[in-house]
Steps between C-alpha positions, in 0.01 A plus 500: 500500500141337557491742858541811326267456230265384733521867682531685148117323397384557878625898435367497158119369581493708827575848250228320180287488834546813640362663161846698411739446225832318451763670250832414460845475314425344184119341651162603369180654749358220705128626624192440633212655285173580598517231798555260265845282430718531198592209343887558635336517849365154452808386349679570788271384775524121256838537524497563872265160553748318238798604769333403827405119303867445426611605867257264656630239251874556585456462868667235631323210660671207650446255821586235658295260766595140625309324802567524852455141528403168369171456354394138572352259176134353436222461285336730617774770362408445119541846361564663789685872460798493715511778703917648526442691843862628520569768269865670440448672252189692320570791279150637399325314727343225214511177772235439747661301773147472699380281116774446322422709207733706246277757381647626164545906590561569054511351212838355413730169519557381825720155582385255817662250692309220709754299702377211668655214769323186613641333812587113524261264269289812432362660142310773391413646167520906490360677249512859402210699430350757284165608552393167548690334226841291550813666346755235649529203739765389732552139636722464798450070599702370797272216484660335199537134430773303665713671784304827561682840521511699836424789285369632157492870349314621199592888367296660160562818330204593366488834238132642524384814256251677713240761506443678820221326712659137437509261794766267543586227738637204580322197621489097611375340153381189410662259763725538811521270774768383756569682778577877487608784225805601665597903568793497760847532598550211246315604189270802418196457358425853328377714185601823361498707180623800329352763229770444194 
């Protein structure tokens, strides 16, 4: 339905445009007087705009990026974004994998995930972020009192309402330390997200 009264307000503005008159069963004279617009003219080139908005806003967008391989722990990594260099998947194009970045394509809801693993006697805090602000943290800690694990894995889901023009990404937070972030045959370290 949305297609074909997309071409019926593309038709109708091309004939207000061209200066002749529409007339129909049952519809009322639709003109352009004296080179100026009539108010219907105006109402239908709002209504045109109002259609192209909601298109762009029911787009899909979707992706998902892990990394090609381990990503090793330090000081030095304090707030680091984590670059996911592998992508599968990246309807409308909204990840960067050169930075990192989800760039928000339209306004709407839109649901993350950050999954993390830390290798033998290794931690690291991940946070996801909004335009600079933490929305939600993840802890994966191999490095735990007592016998320490071989492994440790930390999902979120994280439900963001966006404008278009938000950043999001996922980096190394507060502390991490050990020896590597693991993304391999064993566990895959990776973060994706979907308009809702």
């Amino acid at each position: 339905m949305m297609p074909l009264l997309h071409v019926v307000t593309s038709i109708l503005i091309s004939v207000l445009l061209s200066g002749r008159h529409v007339s129909g069963h049952g519809c009322r004279y639709v003109y352009v007087c004296d080179g100026g617009l009539t108010s219907d003219h105006t109402e239908i080139i709002e209504l045109k705009k109002e259609i192209e908005a909601l298109k762009e806003k029911s787009k899909p967008v979707a992706f998902y990026a892990y990394r090609s391989g381990n990503l090793g722990t330090g000081s030095n990594l304090r707030h680091r974004i984590v670059v996911y260099d592998r992508v599968d998947l990246n309807i409308g194009n909204a990840y960067n994998k050169h930075n990192g970045k989800f760039t928000a394509p339209s306004d709407g809801l839109y649901l993350f995930h950050v999954s993390t693993g830390v290798y033998f006697k290794s931690y690291a805090v991940m946070q996801l972020v909004l335009n600079g602000v933490v929305k939600d943290i993840g802890f994966p800690d191999s490095a735990t009192t007592g016998q320490a694990l071989l492994r440790s894995h930390s999902t979120t889901a994280t439900p963001l309402l966006l404008r278009r023009g938000d950043v999001v990404y996922a980096r190394i937070g507060v502390i991490n330390g050990g020896n590597y972030i693991e993304s391999n045959q064993y566990i895959r370290t990776s973060f994706s997200g979907t308009k809702l």
